[in-house]
C-alpha positions as CSV (number, residue, x, y, z in Angstrom):
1,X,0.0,0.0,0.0
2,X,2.3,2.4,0.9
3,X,4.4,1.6,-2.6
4,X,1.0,2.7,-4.2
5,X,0.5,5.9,-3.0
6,X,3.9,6.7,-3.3
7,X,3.4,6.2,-6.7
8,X,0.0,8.2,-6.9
9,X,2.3,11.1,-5.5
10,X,3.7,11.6,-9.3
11,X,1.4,13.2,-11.9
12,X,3.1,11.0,-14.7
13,X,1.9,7.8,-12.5
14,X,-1.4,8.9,-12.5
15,X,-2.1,9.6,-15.8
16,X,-0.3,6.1,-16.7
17,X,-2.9,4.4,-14.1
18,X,-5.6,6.1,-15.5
19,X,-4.8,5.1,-19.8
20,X,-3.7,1.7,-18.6
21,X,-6.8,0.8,-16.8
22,X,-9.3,2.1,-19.8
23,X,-7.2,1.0,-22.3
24,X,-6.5,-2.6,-20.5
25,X,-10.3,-2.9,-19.7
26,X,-11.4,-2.2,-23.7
27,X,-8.6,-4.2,-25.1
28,X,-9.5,-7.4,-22.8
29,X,-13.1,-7.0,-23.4
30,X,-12.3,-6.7,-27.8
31,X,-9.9,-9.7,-27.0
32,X,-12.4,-11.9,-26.6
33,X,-14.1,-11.5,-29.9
34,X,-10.8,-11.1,-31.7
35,X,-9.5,-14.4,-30.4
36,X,-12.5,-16.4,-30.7
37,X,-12.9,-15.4,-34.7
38,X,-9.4,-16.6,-35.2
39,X,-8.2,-12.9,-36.0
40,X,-6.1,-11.8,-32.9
41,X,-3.6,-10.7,-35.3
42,X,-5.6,-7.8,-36.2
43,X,-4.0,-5.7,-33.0
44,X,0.2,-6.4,-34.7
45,X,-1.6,-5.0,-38.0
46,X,-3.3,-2.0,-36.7
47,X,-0.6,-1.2,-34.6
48,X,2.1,-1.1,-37.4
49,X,-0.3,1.0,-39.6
50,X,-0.3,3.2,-36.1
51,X,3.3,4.2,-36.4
52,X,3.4,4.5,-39.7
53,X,1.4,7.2,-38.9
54,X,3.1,9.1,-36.6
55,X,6.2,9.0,-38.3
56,X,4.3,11.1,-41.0
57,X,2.9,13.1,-38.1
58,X,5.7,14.0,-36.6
59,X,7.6,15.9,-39.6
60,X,4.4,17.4,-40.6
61,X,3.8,18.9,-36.9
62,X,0.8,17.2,-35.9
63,X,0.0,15.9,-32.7
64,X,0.6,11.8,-33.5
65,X,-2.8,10.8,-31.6
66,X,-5.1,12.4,-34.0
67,X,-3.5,11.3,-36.9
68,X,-3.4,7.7,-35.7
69,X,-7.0,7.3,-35.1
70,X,-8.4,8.2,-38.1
71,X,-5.8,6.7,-39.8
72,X,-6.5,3.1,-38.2
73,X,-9.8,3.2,-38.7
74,X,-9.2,3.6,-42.4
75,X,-7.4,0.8,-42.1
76,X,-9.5,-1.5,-40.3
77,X,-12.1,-0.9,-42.9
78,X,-9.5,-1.9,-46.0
79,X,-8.4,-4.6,-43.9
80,X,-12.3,-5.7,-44.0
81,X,-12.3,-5.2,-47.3
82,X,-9.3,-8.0,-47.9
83,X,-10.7,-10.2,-45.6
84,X,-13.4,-10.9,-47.6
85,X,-12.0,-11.0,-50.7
86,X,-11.9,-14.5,-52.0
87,X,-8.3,-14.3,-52.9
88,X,-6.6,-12.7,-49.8
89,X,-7.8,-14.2,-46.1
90,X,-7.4,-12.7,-43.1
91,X,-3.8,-14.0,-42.2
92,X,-2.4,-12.6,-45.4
93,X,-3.9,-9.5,-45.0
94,X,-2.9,-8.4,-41.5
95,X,0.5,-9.5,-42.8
96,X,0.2,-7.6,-45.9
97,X,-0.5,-4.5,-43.8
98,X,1.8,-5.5,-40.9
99,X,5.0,-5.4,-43.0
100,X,3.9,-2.7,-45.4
101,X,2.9,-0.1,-42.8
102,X,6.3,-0.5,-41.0
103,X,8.6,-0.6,-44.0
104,X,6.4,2.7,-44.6
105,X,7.3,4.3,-41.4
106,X,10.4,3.4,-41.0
107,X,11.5,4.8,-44.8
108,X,9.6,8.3,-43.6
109,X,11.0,8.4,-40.2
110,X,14.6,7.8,-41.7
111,X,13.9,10.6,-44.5
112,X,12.8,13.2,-41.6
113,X,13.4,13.0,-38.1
114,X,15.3,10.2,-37.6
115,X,15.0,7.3,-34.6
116,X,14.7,10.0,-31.8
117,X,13.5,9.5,-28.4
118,X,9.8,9.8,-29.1
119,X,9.7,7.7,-31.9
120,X,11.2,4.9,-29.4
121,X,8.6,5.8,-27.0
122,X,5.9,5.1,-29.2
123,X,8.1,1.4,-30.4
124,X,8.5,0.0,-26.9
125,X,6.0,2.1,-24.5
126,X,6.7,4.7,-22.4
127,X,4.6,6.0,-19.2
128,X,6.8,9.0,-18.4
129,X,5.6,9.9,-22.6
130,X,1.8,10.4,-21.3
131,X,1.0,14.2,-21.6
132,X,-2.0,15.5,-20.3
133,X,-3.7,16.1,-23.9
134,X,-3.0,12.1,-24.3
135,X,-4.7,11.8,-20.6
136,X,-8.0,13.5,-21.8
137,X,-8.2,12.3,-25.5
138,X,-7.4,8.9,-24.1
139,X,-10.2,8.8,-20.9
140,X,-12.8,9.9,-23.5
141,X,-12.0,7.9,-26.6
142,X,-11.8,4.8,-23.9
143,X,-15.1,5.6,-22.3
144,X,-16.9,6.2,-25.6
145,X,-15.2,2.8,-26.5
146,X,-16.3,0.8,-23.2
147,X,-19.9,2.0,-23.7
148,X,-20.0,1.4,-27.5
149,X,-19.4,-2.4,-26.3
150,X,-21.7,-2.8,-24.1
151,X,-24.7,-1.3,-26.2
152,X,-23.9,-3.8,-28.8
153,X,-22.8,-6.7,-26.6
154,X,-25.1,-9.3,-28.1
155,X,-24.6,-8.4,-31.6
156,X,-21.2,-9.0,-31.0
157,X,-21.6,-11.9,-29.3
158,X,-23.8,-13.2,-32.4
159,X,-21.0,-12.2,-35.0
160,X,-18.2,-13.6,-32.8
161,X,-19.6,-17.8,-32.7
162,X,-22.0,-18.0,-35.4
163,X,-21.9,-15.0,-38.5
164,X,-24.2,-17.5,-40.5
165,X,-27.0,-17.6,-37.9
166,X,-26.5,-14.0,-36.9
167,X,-27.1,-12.6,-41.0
168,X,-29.9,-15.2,-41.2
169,X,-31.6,-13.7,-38.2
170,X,-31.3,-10.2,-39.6
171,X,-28.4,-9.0,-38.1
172,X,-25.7,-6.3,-39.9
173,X,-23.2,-8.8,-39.6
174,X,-20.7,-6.6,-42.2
175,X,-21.6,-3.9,-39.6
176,X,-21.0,-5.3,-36.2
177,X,-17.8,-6.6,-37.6
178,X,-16.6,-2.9,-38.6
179,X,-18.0,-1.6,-35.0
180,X,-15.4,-4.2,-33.5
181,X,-12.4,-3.6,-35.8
182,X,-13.1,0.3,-35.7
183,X,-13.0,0.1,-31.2
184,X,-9.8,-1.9,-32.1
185,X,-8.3,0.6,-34.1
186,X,-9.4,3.6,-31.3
187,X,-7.9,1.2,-28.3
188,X,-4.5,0.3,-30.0
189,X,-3.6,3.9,-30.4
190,X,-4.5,4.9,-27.1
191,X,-2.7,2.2,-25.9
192,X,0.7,2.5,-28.5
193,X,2.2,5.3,-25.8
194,X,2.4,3.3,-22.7
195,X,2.7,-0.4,-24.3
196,X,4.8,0.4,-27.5
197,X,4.0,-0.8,-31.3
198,X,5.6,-4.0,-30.7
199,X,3.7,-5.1,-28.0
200,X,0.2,-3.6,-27.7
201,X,-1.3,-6.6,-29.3
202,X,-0.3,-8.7,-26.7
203,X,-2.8,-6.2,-24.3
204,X,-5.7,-7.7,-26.3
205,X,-4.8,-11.5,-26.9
206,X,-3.5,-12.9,-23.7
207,X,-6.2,-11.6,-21.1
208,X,-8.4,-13.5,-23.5
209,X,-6.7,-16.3,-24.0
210,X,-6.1,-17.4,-20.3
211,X,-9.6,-16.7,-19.3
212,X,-10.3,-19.0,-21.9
213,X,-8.0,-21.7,-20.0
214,X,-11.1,-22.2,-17.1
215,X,-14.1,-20.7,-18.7
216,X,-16.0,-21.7,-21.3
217,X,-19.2,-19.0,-21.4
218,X,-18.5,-16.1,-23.6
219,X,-20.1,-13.8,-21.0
220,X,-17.9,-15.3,-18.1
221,X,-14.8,-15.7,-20.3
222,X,-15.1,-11.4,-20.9
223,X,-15.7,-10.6,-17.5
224,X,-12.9,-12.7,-16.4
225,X,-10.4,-11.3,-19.2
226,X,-10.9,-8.1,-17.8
227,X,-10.1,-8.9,-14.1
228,X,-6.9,-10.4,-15.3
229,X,-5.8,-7.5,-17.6
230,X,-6.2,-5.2,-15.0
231,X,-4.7,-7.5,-12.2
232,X,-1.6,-7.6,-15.0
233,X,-1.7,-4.2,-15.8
234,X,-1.6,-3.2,-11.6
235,X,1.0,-5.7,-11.6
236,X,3.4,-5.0,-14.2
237,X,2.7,-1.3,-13.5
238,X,4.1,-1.8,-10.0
239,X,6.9,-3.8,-10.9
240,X,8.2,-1.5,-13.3
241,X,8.2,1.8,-11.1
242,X,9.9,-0.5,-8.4
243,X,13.1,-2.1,-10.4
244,X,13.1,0.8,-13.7
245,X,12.0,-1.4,-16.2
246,X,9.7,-0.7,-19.0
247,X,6.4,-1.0,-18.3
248,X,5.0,-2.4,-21.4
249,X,7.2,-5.3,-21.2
250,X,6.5,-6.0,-17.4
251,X,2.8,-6.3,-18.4
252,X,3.2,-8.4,-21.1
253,X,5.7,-10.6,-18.9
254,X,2.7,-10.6,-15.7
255,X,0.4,-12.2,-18.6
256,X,2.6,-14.3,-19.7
257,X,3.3,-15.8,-16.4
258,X,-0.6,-15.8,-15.8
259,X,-1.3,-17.6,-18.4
260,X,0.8,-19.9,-17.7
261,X,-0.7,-20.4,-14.3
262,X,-4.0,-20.9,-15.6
263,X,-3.1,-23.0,-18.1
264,X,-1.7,-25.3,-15.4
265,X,-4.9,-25.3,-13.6
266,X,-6.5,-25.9,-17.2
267,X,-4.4,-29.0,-16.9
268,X,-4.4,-30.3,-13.8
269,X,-8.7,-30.0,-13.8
270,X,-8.0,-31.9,-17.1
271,X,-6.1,-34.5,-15.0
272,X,-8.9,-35.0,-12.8
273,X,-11.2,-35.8,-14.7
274,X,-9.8,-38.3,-16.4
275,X,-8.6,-39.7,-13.1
């Protein structure tokens, strides 16, 4: 306790605590839907296309964060588009945009600015990088995200097991797909400052994928990814101000480790069973 409110006593912490808990809580909840339609992936592509551009943004003066946004949703809607083309799948596309987006900003960044410290900070996450115009562009986008979800929470749930059914019931399922890659565009910019382009899509699979370890129920299994993203995020945040490490990368370890827990208990219930 008293480590946590030593921490509270630094602005930069707070604004960090703030963005990581929205941003954990709507890429946890998305996770879920991602994961189970077999296109997780979609976060790595998103976020590539993400510092492609603010690498144009910077040169051009623009704050990075309102560039990024519209940017990503752009791209979530091409990436659609491929995904239902008979000729490129899903895989190939997030791949396709993965590799092109980086080799994009990484030709532009060379060609203007250079690798400076920012650019790094949007690569590999950094907390002390969270200004207050991130703080109050990223509580609202987050909020508008988390209630978006929840007022469409069955569609989704429809479109996630079963986009057959779901169209043959009269459901928009070419729309509820878009709402779901557009609120995964918004949440992995607002998450690229603290966890970094490299490893924002880890954010959205892994909560997912270990509630999935010892729940079954879609409902139960998005309820429980959240706990456990914001029980990782608490956790990594905590180790990082504690041994200067970055915190993106001590999230991503706490889930890791997490999941590996769970997975063990996936087993060991599997054990019993057959026992």
């Amino acid at each position: 306790m008293s480590v946590i409110l030593e921490m509270l006593s630094y602005p930069f912490l707070v604004r960090a605590l703030v963005v990581g808990v929205l941003v954990s809580l709507c890429a946890s909840l998305l996770g879920t839907s991602l994961v189970l339609k077999r296109y997780s992936m979609i976060g790595d592509g998103l976020s590539h296309v993400g510092f492609a551009a603010l690498a144009i943004a910077y040169p051009l003066g623009f704050s990075p964060l309102y560039i990024s946004i519209p940017i990503c949703v752009i791209a979530a809607f091409f990436l659609l588009q491929l995904k239902d083309s008979a000729k490129i799948k899903g895989d190939a596309a997030t791949a396709l945009m993965c590799s092109g987006a980086l080799a994009v900003g990484v030709m532009v960044i060379s060609l203007t600015t250079g690798m400076n410290t920012d650019v790094c900070n949007y690569m590999f996450g950094s907390i002390l990088a969270m200004s207050r115009s991130d703080l109050y562009i990223s509580v609202v986008l987050s909020i508008a995200v988390l209630i978006l979800y929840v007022m469409f929470f069955h569609r989704l749930f429809a479109v996630t097991f079963d986009e057959a059914f779901a169209e043959a019931t009269g459901t928009n399922v070419r729309l509820y797909n878009m709402v779901i890659a557009i609120l995964t565009a918004v949440t992995v910019v607002l998450g690229m400052r603290m966890m970094g382009t490299l490893l924002i899509s880890n954010l959205i699979v892994f909560p997912a994928l270990t509630a999935m370890r010892v729940t079954k129920k879609f409902k139960t299994t998005v309820i429980l990814s959240a706990g456990i993203a914001l029980f990782c995020f608490f956790a990594g945040l905590i180790f990082s101000y504690l041994h200067s490490v970055p915190t993106g990368a001590c999230i991503v370890v706490t889930n890791i480790i997490a999941f590996i827990l769970f997975w063990s208990v996936e087993k060991w219930k599997e054990e019993r069973t057959v026992q």
